[in-house]
C-alpha positions as CSV (number, residue, x, y, z in Angstrom):
1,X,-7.0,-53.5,39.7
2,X,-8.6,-53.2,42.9
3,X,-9.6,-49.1,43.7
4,X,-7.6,-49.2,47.0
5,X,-4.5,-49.7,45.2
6,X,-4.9,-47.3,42.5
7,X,-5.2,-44.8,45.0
8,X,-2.5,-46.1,46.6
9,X,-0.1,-46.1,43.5
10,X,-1.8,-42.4,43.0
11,X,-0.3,-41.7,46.6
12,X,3.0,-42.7,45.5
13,X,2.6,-41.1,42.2
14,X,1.9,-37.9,43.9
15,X,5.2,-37.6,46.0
16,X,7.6,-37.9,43.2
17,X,5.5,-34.9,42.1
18,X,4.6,-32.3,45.2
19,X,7.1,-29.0,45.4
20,X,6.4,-27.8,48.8
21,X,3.9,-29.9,50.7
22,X,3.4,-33.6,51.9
23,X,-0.4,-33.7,50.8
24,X,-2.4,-37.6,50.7
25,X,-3.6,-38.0,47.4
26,X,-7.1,-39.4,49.1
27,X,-8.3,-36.4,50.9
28,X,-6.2,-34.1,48.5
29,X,-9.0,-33.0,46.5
30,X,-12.5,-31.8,48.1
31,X,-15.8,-31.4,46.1
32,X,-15.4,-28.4,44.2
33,X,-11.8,-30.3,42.7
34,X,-9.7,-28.1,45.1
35,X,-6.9,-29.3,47.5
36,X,-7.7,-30.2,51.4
37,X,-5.1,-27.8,52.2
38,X,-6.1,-25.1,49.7
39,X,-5.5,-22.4,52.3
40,X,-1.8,-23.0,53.0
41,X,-1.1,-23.1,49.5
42,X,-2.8,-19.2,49.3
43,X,-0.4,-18.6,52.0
44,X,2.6,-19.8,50.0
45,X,4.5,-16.9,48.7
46,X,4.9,-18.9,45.5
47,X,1.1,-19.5,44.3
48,X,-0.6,-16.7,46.1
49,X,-3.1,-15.4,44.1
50,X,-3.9,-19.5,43.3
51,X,-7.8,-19.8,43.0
52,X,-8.0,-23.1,41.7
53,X,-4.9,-25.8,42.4
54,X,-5.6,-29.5,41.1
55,X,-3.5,-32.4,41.0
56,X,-3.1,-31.8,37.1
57,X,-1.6,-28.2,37.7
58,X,0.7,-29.1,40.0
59,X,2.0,-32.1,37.6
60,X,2.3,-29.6,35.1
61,X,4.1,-27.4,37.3
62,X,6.6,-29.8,38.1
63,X,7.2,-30.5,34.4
64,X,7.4,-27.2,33.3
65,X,10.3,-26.9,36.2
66,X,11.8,-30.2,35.2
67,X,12.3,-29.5,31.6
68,X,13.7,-26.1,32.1
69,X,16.2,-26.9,34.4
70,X,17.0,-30.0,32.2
71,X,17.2,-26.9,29.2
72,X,19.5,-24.7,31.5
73,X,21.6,-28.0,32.3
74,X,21.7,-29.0,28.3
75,X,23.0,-25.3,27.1
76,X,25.4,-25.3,30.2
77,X,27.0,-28.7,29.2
78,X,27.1,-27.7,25.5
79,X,28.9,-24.7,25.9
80,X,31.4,-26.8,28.5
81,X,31.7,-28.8,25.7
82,X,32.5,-26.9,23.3
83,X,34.8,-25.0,25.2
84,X,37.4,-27.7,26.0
85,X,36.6,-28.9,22.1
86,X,38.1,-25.3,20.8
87,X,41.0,-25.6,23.3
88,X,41.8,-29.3,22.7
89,X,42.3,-28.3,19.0
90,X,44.6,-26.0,19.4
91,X,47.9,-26.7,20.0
92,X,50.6,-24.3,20.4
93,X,54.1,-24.7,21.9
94,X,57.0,-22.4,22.3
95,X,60.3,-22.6,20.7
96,X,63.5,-20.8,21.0
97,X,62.1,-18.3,23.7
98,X,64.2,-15.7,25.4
99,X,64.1,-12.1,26.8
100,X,66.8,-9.4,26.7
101,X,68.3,-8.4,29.7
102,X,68.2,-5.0,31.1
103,X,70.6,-2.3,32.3
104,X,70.4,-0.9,35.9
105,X,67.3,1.2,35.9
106,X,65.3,0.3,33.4
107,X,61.8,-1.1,33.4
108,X,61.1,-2.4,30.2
109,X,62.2,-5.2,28.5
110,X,61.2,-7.5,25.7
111,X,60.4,-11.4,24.5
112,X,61.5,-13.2,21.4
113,X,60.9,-16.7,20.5
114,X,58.5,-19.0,17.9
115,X,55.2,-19.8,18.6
116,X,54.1,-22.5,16.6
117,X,50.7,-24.0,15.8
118,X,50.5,-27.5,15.8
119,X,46.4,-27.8,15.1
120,X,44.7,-28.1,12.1
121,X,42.6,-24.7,12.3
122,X,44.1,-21.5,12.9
123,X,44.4,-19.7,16.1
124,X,44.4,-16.4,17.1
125,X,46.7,-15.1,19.7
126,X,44.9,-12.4,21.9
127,X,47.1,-11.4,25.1
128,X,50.5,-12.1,26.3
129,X,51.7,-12.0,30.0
130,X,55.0,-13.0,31.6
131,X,55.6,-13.4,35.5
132,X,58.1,-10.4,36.1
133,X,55.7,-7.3,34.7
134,X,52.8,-5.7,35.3
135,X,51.6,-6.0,32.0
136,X,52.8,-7.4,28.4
137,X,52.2,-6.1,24.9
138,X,52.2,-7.7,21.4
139,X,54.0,-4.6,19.2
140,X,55.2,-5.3,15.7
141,X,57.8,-2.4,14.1
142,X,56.4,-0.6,10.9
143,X,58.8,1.3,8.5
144,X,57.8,4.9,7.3
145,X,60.5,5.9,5.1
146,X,63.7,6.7,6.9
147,X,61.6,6.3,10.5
148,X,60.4,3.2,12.3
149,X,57.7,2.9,14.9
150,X,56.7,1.0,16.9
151,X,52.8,-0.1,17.1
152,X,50.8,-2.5,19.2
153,X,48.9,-5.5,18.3
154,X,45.4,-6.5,19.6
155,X,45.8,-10.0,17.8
156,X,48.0,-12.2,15.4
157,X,46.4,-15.0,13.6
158,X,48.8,-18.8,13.2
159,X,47.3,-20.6,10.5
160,X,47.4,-24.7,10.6
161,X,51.1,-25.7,11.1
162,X,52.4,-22.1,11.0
163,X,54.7,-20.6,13.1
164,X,54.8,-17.0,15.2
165,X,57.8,-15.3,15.2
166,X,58.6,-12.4,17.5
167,X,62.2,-11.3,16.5
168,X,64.5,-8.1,17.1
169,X,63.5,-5.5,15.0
170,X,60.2,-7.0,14.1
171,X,57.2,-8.4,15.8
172,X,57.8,-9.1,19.5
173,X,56.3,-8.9,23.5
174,X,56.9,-6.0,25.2
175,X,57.6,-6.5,29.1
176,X,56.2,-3.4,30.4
177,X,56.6,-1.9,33.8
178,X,59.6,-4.9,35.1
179,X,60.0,-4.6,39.1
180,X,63.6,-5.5,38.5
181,X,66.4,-5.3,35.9
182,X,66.8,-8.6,34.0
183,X,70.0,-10.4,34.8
184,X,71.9,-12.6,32.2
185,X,71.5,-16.4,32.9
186,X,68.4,-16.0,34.8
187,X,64.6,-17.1,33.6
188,X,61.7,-15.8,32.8
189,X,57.8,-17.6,32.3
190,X,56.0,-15.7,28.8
191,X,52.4,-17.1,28.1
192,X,50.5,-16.8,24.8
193,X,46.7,-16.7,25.6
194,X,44.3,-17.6,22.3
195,X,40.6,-16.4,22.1
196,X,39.4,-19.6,22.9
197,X,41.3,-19.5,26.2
198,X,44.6,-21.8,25.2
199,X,47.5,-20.9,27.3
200,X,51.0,-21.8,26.2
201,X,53.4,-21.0,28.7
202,X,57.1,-21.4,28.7
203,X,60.7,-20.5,30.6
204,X,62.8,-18.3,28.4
205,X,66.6,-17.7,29.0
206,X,67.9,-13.9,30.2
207,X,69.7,-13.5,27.2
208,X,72.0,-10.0,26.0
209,X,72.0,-11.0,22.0
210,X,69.8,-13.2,20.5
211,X,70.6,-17.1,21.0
212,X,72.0,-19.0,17.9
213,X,69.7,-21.7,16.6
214,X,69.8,-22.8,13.0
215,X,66.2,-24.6,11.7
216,X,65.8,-25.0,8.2
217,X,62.3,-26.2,8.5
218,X,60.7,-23.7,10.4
219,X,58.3,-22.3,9.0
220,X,57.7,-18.1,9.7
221,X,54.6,-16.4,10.1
């Protein structure tokens, strides 16, 4: 190949690999195997302190920059990926959902229904929220002899095909801190939230007693 052109496909070579100036590859280097415009590159802010800049370095620099951005983009897809993975797994949906109406005055309420889990891995249920209160709060009721308390859950597991159950007098979602009073026949959005990020919203009915539903194949957790 004739030496004009491999200097020229050197040219080209060397603009698919510059970072910050527009340099000729035939004067670029001078005796002493520095570049032509070895002072402007002291001056950069990036490779001051440079004594000796080559052709070779700056390749390598380029590489060194191209793998790790193409490492930064590879972990950054990956854990994309396996996000929407974990959340396409699970699958939970409500069922029989209602809340409890409230009296004139009062500012709590609470949330019963079944949550079921459709997946085939268990999920665990860490928040609860519902659009008419500042906050929501999973609380189960514990027997102490002839007393009952109350006390609040951080998390409930739903193993594979399982189903939640928040139910008077047991586990169920407290509706803290309700602008206004509940009125029969009106509707109310609860959303389960899973570690992994799963939402799974739905309407429940303003209810005074509990619904009647009859299921013989649900399945209690």
């Amino acid at each position: 190949m004739p030496f004009f052109w491999m200097r020229r496909g050197a040219a080209l070579q060397h603009l698919f690999i510059r970072r910050y100036y527009s340099i000729s590859y035939a004067d670029t280097l001078d005796a002493h195997g520095r570049h032509a415009d070895f002072a402007r590159w002291q001056r950069d802010p990036y490779c001051r302190g440079v004594q000796h800049m080559t052709v070779t370095t700056t390749r390598w620099s380029y590489h060194d920059t191209a793998a790790s951005y193409a490492l930064a983009m590879l972990i950054f897809l990956t854990s994309i990926g396996f996000s929407s993975f974990s959340q396409a797994d699970e699958m939970l949906h409500w069922r029989t959902l209602w809340v409890r109406s409230m009296p004139p005055g009062a500012t709590v309420s609470a949330a019963y229904g079944e949550l079921m889990n459709h997946g085939d891995k268990t999920v665990t249920v860490a928040s609860v929220s519902s659009d008419v209160s500042d906050s929501a709060e999973m609380h189960e009721v514990i027997a102490e002899g002839d007393q009952r308390r109350m006390a609040q859950l951080t998390s409930i597991d739903i193993a594979p095909h399982q189903t939640l159950v928040f139910e008077p007098g047991g586990r169920h979602i407290m509706l803290l801190d309700v602008a206004a009073p509940l009125a029969e026949g009106g509707k109310v959005e609860v959303c389960a939230v899973s570690v992994a990020g799963t939402r799974a919203c739905s309407l429940g009915q303003i209810e005074r007693q509990a619904p009647v539903t009859s299921d013989p194949h649900s399945t209690h957790h």
